[in-house]
C-alpha beads as a LAMMPS data file, in Angstrom:
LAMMPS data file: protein, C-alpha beads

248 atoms
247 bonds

1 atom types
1 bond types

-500.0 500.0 xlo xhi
-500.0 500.0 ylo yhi
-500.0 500.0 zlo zhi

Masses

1 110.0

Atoms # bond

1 1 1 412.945 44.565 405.324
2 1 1 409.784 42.492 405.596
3 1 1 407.674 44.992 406.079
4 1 1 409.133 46.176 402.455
5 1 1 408.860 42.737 401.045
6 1 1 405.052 42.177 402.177
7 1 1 404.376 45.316 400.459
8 1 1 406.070 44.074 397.211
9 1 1 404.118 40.823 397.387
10 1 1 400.571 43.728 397.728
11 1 1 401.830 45.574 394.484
12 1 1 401.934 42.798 392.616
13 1 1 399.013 40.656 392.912
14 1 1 397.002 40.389 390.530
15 1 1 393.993 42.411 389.795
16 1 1 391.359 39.421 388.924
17 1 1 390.568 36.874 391.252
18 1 1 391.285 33.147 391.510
19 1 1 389.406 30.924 389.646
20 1 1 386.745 30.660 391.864
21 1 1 385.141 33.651 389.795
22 1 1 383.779 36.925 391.219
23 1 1 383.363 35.899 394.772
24 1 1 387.200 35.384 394.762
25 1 1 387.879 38.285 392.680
26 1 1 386.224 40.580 395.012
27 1 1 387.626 39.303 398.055
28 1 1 390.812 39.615 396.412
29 1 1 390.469 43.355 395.660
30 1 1 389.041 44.017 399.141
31 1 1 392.351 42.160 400.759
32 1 1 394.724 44.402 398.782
33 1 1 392.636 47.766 398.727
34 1 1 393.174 47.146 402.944
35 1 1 396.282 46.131 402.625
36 1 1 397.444 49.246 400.952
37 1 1 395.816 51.464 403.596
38 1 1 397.433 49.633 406.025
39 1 1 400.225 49.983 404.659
40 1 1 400.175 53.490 404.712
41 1 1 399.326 53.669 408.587
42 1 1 401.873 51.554 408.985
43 1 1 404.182 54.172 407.379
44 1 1 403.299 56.765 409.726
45 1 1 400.889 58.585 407.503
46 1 1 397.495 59.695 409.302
47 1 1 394.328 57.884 407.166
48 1 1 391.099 59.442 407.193
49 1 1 387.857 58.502 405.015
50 1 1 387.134 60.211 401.586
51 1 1 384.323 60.803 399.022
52 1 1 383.991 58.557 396.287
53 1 1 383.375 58.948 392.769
54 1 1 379.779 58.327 391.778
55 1 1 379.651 58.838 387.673
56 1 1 381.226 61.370 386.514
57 1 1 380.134 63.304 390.064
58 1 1 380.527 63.019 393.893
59 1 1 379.184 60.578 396.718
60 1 1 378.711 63.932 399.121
61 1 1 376.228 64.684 396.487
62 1 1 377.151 68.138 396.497
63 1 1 375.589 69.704 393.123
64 1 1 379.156 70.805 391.099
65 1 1 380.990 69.251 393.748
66 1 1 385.076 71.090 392.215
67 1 1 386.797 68.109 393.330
68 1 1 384.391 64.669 393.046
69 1 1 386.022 61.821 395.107
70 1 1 388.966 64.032 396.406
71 1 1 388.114 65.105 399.082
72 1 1 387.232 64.194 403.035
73 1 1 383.776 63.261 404.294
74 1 1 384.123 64.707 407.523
75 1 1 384.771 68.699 408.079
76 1 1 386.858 66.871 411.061
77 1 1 389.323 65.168 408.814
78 1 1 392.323 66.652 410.318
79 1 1 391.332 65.370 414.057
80 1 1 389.793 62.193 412.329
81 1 1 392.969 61.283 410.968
82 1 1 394.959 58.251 412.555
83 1 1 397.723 55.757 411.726
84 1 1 395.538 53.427 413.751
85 1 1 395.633 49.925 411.904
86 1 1 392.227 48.884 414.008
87 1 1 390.250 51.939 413.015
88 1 1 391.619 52.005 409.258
89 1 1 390.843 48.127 408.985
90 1 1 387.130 49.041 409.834
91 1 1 386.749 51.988 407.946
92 1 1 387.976 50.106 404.594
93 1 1 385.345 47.125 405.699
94 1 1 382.743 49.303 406.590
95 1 1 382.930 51.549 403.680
96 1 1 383.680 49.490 401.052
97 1 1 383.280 52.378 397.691
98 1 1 385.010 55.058 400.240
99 1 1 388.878 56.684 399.237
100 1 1 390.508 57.487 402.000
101 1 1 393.360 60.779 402.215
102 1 1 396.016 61.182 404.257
103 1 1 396.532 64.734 406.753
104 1 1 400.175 66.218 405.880
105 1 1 401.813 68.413 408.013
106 1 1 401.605 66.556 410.660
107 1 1 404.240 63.326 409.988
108 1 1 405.033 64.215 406.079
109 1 1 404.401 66.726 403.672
110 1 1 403.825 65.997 399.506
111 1 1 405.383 68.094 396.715
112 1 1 402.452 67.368 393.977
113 1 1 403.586 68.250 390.416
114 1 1 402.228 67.590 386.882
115 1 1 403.233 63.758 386.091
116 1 1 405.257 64.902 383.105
117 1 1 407.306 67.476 384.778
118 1 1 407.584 64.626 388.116
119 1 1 408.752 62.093 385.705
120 1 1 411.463 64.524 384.076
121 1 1 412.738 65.486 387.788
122 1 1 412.318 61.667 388.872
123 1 1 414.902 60.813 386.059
124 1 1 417.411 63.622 387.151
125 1 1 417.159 62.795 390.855
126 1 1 417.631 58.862 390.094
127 1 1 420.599 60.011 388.215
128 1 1 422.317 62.284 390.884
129 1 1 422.238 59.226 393.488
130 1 1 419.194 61.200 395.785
131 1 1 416.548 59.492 397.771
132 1 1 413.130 60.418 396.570
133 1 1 411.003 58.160 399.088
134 1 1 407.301 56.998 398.430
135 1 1 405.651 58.667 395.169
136 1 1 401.737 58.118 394.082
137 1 1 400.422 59.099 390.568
138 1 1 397.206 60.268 390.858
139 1 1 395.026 60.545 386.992
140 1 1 398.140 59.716 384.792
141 1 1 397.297 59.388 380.863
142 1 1 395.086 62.744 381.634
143 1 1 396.102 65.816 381.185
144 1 1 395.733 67.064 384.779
145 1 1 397.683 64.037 385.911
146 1 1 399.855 64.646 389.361
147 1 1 402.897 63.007 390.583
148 1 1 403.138 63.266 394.199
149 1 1 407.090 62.624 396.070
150 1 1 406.189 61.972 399.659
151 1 1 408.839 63.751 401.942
152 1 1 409.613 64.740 405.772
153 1 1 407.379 67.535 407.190
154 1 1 408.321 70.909 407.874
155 1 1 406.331 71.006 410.995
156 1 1 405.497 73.898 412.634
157 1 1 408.548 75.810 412.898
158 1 1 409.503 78.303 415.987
159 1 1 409.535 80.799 413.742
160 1 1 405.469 81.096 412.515
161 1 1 406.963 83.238 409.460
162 1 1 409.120 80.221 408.125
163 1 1 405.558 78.087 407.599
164 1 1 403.123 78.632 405.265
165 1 1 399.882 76.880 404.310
166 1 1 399.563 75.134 401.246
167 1 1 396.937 76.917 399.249
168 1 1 399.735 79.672 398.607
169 1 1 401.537 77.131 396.552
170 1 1 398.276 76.169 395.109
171 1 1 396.371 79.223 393.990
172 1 1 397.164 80.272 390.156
173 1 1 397.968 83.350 391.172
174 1 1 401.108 81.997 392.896
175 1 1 402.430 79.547 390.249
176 1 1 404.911 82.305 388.458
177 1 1 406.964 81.274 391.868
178 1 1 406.340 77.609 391.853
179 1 1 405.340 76.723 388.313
180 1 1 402.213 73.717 388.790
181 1 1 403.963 73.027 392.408
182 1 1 401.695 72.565 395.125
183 1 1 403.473 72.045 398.766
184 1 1 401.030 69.879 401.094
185 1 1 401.702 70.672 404.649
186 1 1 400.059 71.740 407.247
187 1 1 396.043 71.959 406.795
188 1 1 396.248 69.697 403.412
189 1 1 395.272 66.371 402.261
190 1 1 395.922 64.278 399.474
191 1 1 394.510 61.044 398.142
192 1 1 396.049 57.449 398.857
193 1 1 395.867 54.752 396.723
194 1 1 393.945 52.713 395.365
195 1 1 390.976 55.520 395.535
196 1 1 389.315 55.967 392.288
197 1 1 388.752 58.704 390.095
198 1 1 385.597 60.327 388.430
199 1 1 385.172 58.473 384.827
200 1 1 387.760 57.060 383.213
201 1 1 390.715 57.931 384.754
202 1 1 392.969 56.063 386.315
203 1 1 393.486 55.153 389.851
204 1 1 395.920 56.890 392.179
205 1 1 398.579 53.923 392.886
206 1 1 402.083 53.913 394.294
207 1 1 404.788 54.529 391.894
208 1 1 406.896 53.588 394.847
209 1 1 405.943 52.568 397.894
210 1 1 405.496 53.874 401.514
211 1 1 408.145 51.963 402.706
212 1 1 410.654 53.962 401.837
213 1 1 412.291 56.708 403.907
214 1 1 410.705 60.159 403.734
215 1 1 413.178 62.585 402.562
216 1 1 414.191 65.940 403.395
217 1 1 411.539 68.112 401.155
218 1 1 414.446 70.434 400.235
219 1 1 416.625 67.987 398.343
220 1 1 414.290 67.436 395.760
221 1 1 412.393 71.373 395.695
222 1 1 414.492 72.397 392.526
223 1 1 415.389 69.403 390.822
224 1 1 410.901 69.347 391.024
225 1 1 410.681 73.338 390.381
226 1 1 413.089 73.378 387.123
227 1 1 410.996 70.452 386.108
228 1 1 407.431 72.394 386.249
229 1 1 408.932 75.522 385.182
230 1 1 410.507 73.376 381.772
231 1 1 406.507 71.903 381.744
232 1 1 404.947 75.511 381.692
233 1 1 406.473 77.129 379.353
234 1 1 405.347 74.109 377.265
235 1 1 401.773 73.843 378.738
236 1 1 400.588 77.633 380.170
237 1 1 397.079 76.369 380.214
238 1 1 398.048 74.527 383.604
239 1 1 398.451 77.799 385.468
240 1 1 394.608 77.552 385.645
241 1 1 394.568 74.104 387.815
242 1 1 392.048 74.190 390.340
243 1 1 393.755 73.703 393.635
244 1 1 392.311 70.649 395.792
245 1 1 390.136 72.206 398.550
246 1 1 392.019 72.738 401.707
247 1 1 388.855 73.272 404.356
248 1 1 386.715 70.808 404.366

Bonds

1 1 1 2
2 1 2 3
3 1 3 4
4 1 4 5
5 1 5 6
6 1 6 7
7 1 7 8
8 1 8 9
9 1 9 10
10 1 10 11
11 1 11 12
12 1 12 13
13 1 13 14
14 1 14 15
15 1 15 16
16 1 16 17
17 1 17 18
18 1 18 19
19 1 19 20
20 1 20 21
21 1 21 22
22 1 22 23
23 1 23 24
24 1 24 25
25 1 25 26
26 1 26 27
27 1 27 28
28 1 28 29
29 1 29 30
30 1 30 31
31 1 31 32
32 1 32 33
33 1 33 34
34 1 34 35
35 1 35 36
36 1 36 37
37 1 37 38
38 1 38 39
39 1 39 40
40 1 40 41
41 1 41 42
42 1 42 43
43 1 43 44
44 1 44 45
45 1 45 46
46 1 46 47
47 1 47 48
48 1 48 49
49 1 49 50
50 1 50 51
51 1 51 52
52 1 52 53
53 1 53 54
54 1 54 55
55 1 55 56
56 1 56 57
57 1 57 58
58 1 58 59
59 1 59 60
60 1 60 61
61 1 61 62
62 1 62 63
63 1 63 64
64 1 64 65
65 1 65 66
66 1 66 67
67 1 67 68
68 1 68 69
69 1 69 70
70 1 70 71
71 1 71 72
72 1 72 73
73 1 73 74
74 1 74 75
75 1 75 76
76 1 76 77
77 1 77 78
78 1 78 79
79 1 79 80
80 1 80 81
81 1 81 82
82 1 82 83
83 1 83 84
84 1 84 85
85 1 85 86
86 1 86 87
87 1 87 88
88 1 88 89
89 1 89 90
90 1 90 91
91 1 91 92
92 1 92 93
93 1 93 94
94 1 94 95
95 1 95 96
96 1 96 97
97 1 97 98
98 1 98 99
99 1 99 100
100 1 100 101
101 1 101 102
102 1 102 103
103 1 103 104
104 1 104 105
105 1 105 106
106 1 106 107
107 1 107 108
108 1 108 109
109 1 109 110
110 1 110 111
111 1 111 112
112 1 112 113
113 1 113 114
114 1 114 115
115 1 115 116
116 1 116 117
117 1 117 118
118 1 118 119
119 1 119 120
120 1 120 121
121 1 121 122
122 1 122 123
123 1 123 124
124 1 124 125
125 1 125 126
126 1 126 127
127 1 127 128
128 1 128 129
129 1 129 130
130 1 130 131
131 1 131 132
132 1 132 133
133 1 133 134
134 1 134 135
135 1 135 136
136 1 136 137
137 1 137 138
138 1 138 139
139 1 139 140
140 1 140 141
141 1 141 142
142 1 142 143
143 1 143 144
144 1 144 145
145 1 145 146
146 1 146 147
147 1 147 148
148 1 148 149
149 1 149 150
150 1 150 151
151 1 151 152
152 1 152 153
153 1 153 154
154 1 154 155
155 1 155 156
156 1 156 157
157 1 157 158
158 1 158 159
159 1 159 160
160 1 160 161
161 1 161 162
162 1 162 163
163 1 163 164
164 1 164 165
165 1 165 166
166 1 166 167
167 1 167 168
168 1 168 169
169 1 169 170
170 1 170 171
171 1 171 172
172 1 172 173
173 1 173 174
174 1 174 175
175 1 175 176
176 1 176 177
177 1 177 178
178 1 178 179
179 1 179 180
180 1 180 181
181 1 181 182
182 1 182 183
183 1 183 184
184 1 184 185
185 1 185 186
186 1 186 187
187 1 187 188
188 1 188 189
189 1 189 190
190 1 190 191
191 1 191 192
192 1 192 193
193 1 193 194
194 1 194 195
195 1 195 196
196 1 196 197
197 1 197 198
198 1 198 199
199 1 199 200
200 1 200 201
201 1 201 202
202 1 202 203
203 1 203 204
204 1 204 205
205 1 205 206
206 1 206 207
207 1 207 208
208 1 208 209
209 1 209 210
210 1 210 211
211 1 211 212
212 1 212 213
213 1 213 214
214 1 214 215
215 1 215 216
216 1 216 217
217 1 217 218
218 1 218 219
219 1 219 220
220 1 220 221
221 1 221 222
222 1 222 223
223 1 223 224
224 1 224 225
225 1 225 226
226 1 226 227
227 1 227 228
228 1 228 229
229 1 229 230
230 1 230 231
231 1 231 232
232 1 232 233
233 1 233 234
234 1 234 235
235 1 235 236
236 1 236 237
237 1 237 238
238 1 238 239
239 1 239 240
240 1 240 241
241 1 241 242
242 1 242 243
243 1 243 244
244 1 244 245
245 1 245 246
246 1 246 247
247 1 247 248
């Protein structure tokens, strides 16, 4: 419980500063962009360094970097990757422009959905009595917007042909099966908040937070499929979403 209540006091402080002007505004920032990546360590979820956006392009500098500020800056990201608070704390001081991702598969996985299908399941799943755990919106107001419901891993099952990597649920080719789902597990990332997005969009933030309990990926899979299947027949163009890279 006060773990959950220092993380409500985070959420809502305010953006600006004190009156002591921008000193105090940027120290403020600073204190709550660490605060929320500790609190995400602190949650159990593995924190590694990301790109930035720099414009409308990419910190690696990458010409046509597909994904600017989404992705890791180490091809080591998955080993890299820790939910310790003293390495997080000096990455975030250290690298003050950086986002940072967090590994899944390895102590969660993330069902990542178009935010107006996520917000159509949310609203059914609130009403049923279920769980949903920690959820970040990542671009919303654009029209590539993502919801993302944090939930238990799979793991790595005895079975190898009960697993499979994310990219299958990412690749357009595959969406007729899970219409705009994407499945993070094992050998995928996604972005925690507060990173920043190329131009104007908005922020990835918590919707709700980390401190919740990760649930079991399978009680919210079709309230979340119905709810991108309802979205595509609307919005077809989306089968064409570029899937975030996976091998970095």
């Amino acid at each position: 419980m006060e773990r959950k209540s220092r993380f409500s006091q985070w959420l809502r402080r305010p953006k600006s500063g004190s009156d002591g002007g921008d000193t105090d505004t940027g120290s403020a920032a600073a204190r709550s962009r660490e605060d929320l990546l500790l609190a995400a360590a602190d949650a159990g979820f593995p924190v590694a360094p990301a790109a930035h956006p720099s414009g409308y392009g990419c910190s690696c500098e990458r010409i046509g970097c597909p994904t600017p500020g989404r992705h890791p800056v180490s091809f080591g990201w998955q080993t890299v990757a820790t939910t310790d608070r003293d390495k997080v704390a000096a990455w975030v001081r250290t690298l003050p422009q950086a986002n940072f991702i967090t590994a899944t598969g390895i102590t969660h996985d993330v069902l990542d959905v178009p935010v107006e299908a996520g917000r159509s399941a949310l609203g059914r799943l609130d009403a049923a009595g279920i769980d949903v755990g920690p959820i970040t919106l990542s671009g919303a107001g654009f029209g590539d917007g993502r919801m993302l419901f944090f939930t238990a891993t799979r793991g790595t099952p005895d079975d190898e042909d009960e697993w499979w990597p994310c990219e299958l649920d990412c690749h357009p080719e595959t969406m007729d099966e899970h219409p705009g789902l994407r499945w993070h597990c094992r050998g995928s990332y996604v972005l925690l908040p507060p990173s920043t997005l190329p131009g104007d969009q908005p922020a990835v933030t918590w919707l709700r937070g980390p401190e919740l309990p990760l649930p079991d990926p399978l009680t919210l899979l079709e309230s979340l499929t119905d709810a991108c299947a309802e979205f595509n027949d609307r919005e077809p163009h989306h089968h064409e979403a570029h899937a975030w890279p996976i091998g970095r």
